[in-house]
ROTIKE-660500 format. One line per 8 residues: for each residue x, y, z of C-alpha. Coordinates in nm, 2 decimals. Layout:
X:Y:Z ~ ...
END
This chain:
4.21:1.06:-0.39 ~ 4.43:1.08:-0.71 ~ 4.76:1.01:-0.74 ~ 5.03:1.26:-0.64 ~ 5.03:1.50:-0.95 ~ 5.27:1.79:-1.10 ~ 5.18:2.13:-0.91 ~ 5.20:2.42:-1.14
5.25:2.78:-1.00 ~ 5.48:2.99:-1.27 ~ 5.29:3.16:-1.54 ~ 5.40:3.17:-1.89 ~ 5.18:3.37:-2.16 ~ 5.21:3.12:-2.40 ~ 5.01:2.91:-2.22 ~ 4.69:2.84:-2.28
4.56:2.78:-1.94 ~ 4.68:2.92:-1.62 ~ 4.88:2.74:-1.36 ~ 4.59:2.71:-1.13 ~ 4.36:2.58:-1.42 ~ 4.61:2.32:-1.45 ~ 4.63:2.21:-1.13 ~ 4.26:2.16:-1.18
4.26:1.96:-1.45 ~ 4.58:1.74:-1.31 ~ 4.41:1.64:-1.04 ~ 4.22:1.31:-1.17 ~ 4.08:1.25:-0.83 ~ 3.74:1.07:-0.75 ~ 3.59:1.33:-0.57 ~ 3.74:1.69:-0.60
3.63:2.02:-0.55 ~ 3.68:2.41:-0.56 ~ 3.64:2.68:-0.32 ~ 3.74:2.99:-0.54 ~ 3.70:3.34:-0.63 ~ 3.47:3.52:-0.89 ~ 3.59:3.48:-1.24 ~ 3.85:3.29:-1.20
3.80:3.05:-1.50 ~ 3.80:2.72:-1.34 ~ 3.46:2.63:-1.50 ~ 3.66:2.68:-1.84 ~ 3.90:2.47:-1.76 ~ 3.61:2.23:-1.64 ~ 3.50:2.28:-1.98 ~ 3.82:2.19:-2.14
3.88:1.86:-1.92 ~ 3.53:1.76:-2.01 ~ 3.60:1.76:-2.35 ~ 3.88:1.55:-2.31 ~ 3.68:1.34:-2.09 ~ 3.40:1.30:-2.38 ~ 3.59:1.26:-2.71 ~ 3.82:0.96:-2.57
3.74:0.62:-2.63 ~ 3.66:0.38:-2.40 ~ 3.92:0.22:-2.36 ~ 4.14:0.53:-2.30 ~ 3.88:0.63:-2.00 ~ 3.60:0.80:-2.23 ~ 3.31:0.85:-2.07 ~ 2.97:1.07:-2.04
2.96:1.40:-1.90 ~ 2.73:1.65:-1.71 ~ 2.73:2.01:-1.61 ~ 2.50:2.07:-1.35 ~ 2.53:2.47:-1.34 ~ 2.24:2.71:-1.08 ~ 2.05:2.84:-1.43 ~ 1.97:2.82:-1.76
2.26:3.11:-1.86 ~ 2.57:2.93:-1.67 ~ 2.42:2.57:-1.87 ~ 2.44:2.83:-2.23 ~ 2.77:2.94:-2.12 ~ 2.97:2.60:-2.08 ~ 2.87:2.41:-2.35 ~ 2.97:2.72:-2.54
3.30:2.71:-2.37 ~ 3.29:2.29:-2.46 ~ 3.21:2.36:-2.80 ~ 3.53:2.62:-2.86 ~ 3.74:2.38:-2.68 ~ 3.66:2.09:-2.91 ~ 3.73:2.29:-3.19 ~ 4.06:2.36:-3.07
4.14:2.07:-2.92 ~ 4.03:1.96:-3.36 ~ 3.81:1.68:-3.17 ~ 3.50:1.56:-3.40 ~ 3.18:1.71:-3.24 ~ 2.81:1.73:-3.33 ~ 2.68:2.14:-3.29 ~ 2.43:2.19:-2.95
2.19:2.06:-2.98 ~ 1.87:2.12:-2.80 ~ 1.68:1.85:-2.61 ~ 1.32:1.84:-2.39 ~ 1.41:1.58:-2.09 ~ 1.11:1.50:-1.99 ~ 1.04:1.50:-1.61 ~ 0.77:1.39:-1.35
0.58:1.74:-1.37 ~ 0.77:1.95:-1.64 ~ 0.96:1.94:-1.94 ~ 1.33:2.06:-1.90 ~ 1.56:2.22:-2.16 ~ 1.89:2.03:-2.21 ~ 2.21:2.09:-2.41 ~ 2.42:1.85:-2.56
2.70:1.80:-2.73 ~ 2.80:1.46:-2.92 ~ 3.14:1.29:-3.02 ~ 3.25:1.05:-3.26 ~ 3.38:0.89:-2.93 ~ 3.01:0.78:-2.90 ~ 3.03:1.04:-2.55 ~ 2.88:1.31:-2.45
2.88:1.67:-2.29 ~ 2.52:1.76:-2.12 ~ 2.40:2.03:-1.94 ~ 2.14:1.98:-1.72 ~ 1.94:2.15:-1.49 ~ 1.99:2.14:-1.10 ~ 1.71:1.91:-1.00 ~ 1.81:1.59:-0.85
1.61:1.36:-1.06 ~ 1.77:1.47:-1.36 ~ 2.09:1.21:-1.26 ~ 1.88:0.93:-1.23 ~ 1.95:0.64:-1.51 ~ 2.27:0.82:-1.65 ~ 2.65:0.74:-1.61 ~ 2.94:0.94:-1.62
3.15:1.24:-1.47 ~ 2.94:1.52:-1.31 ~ 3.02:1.87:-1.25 ~ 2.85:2.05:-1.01 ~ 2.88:2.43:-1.07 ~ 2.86:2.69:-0.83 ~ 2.71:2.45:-0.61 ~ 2.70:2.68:-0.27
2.39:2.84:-0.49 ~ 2.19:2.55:-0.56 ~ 1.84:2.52:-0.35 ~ 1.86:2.12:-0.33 ~ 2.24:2.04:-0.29 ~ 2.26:1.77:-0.06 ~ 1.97:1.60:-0.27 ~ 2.12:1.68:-0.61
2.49:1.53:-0.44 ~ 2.34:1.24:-0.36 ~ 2.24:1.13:-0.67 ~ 2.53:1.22:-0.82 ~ 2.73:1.05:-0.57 ~ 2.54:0.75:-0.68 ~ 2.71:0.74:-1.01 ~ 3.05:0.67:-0.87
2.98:0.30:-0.79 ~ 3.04:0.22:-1.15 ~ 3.40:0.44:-1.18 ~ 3.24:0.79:-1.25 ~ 3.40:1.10:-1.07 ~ 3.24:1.42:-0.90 ~ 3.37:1.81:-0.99 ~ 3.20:2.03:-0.75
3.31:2.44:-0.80 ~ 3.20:2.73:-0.59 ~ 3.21:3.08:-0.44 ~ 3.11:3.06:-0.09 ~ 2.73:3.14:0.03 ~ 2.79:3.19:0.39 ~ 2.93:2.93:0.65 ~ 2.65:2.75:0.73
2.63:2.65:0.35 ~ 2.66:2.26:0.26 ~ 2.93:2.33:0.04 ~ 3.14:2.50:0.33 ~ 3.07:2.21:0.55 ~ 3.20:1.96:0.28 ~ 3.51:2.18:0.25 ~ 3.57:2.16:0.66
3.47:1.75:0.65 ~ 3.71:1.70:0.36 ~ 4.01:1.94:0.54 ~ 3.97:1.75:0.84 ~ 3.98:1.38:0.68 ~ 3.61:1.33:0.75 ~ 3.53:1.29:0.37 ~ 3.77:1.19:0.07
3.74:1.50:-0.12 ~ 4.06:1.65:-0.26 ~ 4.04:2.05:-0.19 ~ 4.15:2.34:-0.44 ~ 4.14:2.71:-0.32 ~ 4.18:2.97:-0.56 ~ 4.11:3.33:-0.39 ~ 4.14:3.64:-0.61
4.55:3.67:-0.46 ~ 4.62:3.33:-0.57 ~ 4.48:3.38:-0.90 ~ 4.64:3.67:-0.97 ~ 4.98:3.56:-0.82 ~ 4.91:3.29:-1.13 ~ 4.91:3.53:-1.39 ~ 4.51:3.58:-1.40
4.54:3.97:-1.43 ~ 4.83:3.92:-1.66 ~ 4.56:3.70:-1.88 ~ 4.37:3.98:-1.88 ~ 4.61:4.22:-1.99 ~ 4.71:4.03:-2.23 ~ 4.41:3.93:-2.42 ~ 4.29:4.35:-2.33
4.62:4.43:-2.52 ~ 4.75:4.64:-2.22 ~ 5.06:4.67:-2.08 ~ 5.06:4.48:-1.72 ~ 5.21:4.67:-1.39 ~ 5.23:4.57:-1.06 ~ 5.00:4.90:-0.95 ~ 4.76:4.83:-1.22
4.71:4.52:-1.08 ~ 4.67:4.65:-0.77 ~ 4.44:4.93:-0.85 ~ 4.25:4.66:-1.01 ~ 4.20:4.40:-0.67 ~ 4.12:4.70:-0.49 ~ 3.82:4.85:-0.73 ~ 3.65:4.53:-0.72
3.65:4.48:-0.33 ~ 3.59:4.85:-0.33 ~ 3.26:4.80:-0.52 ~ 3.10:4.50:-0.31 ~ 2.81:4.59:-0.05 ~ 3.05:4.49:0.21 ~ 3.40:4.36:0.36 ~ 3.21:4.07:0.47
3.06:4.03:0.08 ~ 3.42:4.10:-0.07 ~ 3.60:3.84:0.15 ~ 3.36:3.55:0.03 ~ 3.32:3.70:-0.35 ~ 3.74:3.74:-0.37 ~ 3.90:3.56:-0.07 ~ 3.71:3.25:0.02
3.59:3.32:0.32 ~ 3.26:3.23:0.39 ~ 3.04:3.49:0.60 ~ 2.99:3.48:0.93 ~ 3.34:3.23:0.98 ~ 3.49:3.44:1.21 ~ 3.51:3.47:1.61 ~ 3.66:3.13:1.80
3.76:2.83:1.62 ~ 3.68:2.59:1.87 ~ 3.41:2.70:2.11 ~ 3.48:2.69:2.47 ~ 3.27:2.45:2.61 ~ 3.43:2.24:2.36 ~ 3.77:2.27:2.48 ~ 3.63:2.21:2.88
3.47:1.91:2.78 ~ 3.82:1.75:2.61 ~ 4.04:1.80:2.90 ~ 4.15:1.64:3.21 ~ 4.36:1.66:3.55 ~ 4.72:1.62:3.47 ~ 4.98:1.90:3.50 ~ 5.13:2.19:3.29
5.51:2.21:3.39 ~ 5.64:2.62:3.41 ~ 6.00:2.66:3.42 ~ 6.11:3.05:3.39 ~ 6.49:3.13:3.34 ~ 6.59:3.42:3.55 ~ 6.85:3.69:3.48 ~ 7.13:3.53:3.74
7.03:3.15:3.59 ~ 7.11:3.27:3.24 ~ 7.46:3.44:3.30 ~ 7.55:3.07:3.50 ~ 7.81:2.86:3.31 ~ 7.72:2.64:3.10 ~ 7.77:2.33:3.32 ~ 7.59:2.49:3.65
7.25:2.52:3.40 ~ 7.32:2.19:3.27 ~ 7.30:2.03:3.65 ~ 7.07:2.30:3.74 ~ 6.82:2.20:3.44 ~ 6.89:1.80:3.49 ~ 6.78:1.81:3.87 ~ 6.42:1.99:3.74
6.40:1.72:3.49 ~ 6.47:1.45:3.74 ~ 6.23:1.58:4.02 ~ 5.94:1.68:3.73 ~ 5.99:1.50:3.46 ~ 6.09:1.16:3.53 ~ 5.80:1.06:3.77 ~ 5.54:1.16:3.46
5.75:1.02:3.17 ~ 5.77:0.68:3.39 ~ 5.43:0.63:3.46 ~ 5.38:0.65:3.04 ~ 5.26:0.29:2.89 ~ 5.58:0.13:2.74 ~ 5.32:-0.05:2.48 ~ 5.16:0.29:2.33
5.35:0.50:2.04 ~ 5.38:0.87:2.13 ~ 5.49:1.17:1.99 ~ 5.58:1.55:2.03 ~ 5.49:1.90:1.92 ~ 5.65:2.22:2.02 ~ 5.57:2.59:1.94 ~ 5.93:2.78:2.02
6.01:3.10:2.20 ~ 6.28:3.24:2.39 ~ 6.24:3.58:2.55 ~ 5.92:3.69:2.38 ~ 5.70:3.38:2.34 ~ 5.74:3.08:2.49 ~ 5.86:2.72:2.40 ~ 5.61:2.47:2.47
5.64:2.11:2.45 ~ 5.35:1.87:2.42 ~ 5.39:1.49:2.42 ~ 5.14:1.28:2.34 ~ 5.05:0.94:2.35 ~ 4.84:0.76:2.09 ~ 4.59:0.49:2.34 ~ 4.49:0.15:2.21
4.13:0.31:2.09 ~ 4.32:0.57:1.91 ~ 4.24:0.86:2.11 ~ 4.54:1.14:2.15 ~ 4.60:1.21:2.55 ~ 4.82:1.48:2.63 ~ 5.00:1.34:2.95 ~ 5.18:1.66:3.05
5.31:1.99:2.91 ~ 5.59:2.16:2.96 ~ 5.64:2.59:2.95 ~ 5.95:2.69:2.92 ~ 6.01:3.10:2.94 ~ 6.36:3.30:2.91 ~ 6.52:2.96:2.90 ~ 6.87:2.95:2.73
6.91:2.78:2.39 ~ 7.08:2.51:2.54 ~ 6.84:2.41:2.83 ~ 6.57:2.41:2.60 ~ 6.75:2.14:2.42 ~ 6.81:1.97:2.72 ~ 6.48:1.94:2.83 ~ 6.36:1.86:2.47
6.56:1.55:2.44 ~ 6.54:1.46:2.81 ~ 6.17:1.40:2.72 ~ 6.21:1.28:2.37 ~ 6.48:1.01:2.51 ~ 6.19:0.85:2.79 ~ 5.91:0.88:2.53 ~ 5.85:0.51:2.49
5.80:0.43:2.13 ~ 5.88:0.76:2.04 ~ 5.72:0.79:1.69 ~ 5.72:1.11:1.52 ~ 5.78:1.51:1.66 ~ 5.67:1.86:1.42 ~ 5.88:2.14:1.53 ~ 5.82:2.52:1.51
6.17:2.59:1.26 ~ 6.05:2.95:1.24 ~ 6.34:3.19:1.37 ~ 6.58:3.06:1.63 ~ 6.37:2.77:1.65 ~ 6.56:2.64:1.39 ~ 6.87:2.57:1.58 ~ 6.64:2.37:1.82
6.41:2.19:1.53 ~ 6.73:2.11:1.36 ~ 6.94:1.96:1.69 ~ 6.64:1.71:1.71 ~ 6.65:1.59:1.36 ~ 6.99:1.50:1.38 ~ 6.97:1.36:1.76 ~ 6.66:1.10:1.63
6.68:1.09:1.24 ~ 6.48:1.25:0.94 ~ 6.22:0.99:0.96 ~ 6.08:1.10:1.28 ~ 6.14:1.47:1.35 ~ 5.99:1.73:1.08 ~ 6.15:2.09:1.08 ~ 5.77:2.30:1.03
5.77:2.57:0.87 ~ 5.43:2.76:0.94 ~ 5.21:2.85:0.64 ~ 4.86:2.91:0.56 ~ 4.87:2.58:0.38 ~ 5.02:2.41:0.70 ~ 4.69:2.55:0.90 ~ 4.42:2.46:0.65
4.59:2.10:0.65 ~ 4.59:2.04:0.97 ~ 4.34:2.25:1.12 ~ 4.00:2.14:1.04 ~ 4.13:1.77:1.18 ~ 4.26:1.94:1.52 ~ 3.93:2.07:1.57 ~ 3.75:1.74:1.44
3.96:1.60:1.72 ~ 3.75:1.80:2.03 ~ 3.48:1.76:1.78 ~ 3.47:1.37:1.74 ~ 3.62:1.33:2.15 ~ 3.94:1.20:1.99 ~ 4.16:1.43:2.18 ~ 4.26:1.54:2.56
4.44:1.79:2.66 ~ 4.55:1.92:3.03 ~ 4.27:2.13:3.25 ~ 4.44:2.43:3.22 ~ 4.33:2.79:3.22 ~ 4.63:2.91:2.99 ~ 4.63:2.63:2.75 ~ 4.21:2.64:2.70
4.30:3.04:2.64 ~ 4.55:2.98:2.40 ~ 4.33:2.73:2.20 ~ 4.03:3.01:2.21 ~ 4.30:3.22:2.02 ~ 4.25:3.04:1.72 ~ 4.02:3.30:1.45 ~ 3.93:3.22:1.12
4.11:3.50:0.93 ~ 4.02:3.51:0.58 ~ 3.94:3.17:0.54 ~ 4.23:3.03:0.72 ~ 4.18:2.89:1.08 ~ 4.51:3.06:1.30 ~ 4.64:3.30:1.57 ~ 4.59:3.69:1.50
4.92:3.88:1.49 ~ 5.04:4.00:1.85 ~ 4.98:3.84:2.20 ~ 4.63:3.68:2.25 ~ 4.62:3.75:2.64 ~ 4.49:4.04:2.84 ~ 4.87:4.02:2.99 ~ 5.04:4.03:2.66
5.27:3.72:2.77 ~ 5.15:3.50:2.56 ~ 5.04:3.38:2.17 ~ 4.84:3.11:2.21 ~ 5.22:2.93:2.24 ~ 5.01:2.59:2.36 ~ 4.75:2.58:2.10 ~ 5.03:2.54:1.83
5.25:2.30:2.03 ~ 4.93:2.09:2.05 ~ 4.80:2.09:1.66 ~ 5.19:1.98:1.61 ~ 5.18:1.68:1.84 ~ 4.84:1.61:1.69 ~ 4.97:1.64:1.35 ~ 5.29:1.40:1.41
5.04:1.18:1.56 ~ 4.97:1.10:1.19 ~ 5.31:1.08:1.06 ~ 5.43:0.81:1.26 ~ 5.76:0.68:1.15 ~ 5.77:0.24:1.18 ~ 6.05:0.11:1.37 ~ 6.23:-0.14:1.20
6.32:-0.48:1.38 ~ 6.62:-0.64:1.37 ~ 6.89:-0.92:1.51 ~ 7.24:-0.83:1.52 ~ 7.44:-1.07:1.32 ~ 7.68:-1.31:1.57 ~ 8.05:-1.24:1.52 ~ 8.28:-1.46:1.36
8.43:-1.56:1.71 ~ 8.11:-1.62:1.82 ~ 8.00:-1.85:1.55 ~ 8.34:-2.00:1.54 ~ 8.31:-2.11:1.93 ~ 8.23:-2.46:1.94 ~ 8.04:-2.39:2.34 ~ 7.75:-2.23:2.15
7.46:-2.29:1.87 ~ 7.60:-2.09:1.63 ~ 7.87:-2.43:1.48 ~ 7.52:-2.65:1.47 ~ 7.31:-2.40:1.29 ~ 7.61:-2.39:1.00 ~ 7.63:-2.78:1.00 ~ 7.22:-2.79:0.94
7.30:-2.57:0.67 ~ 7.10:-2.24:0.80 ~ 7.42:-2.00:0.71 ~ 7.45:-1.68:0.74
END
């Protein structure tokens, strides 16, 4: 992975490249790649980063490079966009030249590209042997569309040994596609690859129609724009083909996230705790709910918390509801081996603001180790998120905000969890429900809008109070040790070690 880099998102027409484009190029990781809408431009910007790439010295990182593009016309097309960049960028360049690379049963047409650098730009062809004896950063373009990708990665893959760095850019070509599975393996910390997503939305949010506008000479308007996005979805064969040309969602990824037979086989026999606030519980003083509350902790809670290992680290997620939804708290402990066992979970429904805080930091207080804890901040769970933070410090309680970009970062490595047998949860019909909630929608694993159950009680509330426990299971905050320094009365009293330690010279 590279290191942490500027993100651009405001457009400015004076700028050459668009915020996305940028991001692109910022990125100097190892591996990278791009799931993205049609015509987007990232393979121009590719274009332009080569160049850069190719007309540097060595000792500034110069290096060989190598398009790798589905046909002959995408291979034409970028070292035409390599060549106007050079020109612009005023870097000394030979013109394309032509070249026959001669293979084990046919001769192949290159195109190259030459600095004064010594470097250069080449587009070859998509078959695998073509990387063999070379060195230097490789592009692999549209790569969803080549025949042989996991052959042709391979080899390129090869290159890195010696400091070399993989660009691989696509629209999707259905879910089953390599390139989609290196996109879920990478989101789910399986493989190091760092992950752009551009759909048609975020390009346009970017400035992309803008662009267009602007180098059309037309006058940009919000409806234009919209009349615009709409003709071509409009025009595909399908929604199915429009959501993976324009939205990055590759066909055939809807229906359940995590199967269930997957779920059944992660869980095991310990309880789900349901505590429902009634209409005469809630109009109780304060200080009858508090005891009232208190003596359902100490008959529920405190047998489970103090059978928890006092050697393991654990950690909390809750999804937060009052009325409507409800407030679900998940702790879970981290086991020598790694694994993430769900000990108990707690429902909490129509519960006052303040007994949901009491039951919160009842548990939080037992937790041995207590590490880290992601809490839903959305709405009124704010109040709750935020009483935490300040009860047990920034360091280990995040206030989460729930976003698209917060489910395709942790996500893929929830369901890598049931997938790898990393994870276990409680044997409960409701909770395996709730995580059966979980769609693909347009590319981004989460709940549907409205209640998930045939009862409409519920919103698959324990399915997000468990991806935030397993997420603060990876943002564990270190405890510091410490000795309390002795007092000057109790350095100064000859009856103790302290006097002998100061004589010896240890000080303080």
């Amino acid at each position: 992975m590279g290191a942490a880099l500027a993100i651009y998102k405001d457009y400015d027409p004076n700028d050459v490249l668009l915020p996305y484009q940028k991001n692109w190029m910022a990125d100097d990781s190892i591996l990278k790649l791009a799931e993205k809408s049609r015509r987007t431009g990232l393979t121009w910007a590719e274009a332009a980063d080569q160049v850069l790439a190719a007309s540097s010295s060595k000792a500034a990182g110069g290096t060989n490079c190598y398009y790798v593009g589905s046909n002959k016309e995408m291979a034409v097309e970028f070292i035409d966009a390599c060549s106007m960049w050079a020109k612009s960028f005023n870097k000394a360049a030979s013109a394309i030249e032509e070249e026959i690379f001669e293979d084990e049963d046919k001769d192949i047409l290159t195109f190259t590209i030459r600095f004064a650098s010594g470097f250069k730009i080449q587009a070859l062809s998509s078959r695998p042997s073509n990387m063999r004896g070379r060195q230097g950063n490789v592009c692999i373009d549209e790569a969803a569309f080549h025949d042989a990708l996991d052959e042709l990665l391979k080899a390129a893959l090869a290159l890195t040994m010696w400091g070399s760095k993989i660009r691989i850019i696509s629209t999707h070509n259905g879910v089953e596609n390599l390139f989609n599975e290196l996109i879920e393996d990478s989101r789910s910390g399986k493989k190091d690859y760092s992950v752009h997503r551009i759909t048609l939305d975020d390009a346009c949010e970017m400035g992309l129609y803008k662009r267009i506008c602007q180098i059309q000479k037309i006058q940009w308007t919000q409806e234009g724009e919209d009349e615009w996005k709409a003709g071509l979805r409009k025009n595909t064969a399908s929604t199915e083909d429009a959501e993976e040309e324009y939205d990055c969602v590759p066909k055939q990824g809807g229906g359940t996230y995590i199967s269930r037979a997957l779920r059944e086989s992660r869980m095991h026999d310990v309880p789900v705790l349901r505590y429902s606030g009634t209409a005469e519980f809630n109009l109780w003083p304060e200080h009858l709910r508090q005891a009232e509350m208190l003596a359902w902790c100490e008959v529920n809670l405190k047998p489970l918390l103090d059978q928890l290992n006092p050697n393991l680290r654990h950690v909390l997620g809750e999804d937060f509801g009052r009325s409507g939804d409800l407030t679900v708290l998940t702790p879970m402990t981290i086991s020598q081996q790694l694994r993430r066992v769900v000990p108990f979970m707690v429902e909490l429904h129509n519960v006052p603001f303040k007994q949901q805080e009491q039951v919160l930091f009842y548990i939080c207080d037992r937790l041995p180790r207590f590490s880290a804890a992601k809490l839903d901040a959305r709405g009124n769970g704010q109040y709750l998120a935020e009483q935490a933070k300040y009860r047990y410090g920034v360091n280990v309680v995040e206030e989460v905000m729930l976003s698209q970009s917060w489910y395709l970062d942790n996500m893929p490595k929830f369901k890598a969890a049931f997938e790898d047998d990393t994870i276990l949860i409680p044997r409960d019909a409701d909770v395996a429900d709730d995580i059966g909630a979980l769609q693909v929608i347009k590319g981004v694993p989460k709940l549907p809008d409205g209640k998930t159950d045939a009862a409409k009680s519920r919103h698959g509330d324990a399915a997000i109070s468990l991806v935030m426990a397993h997420a603060a299971s990876f943002d564990l905050a270190s405890p510091i040790e410490w000795t309390a320094a002795p007092s000057k009365t109790e350095r100064d009293n000859p009856d103790n070690d302290y006097s002998s330690l100061m004589q010896k010279g240890g000080g303080w």
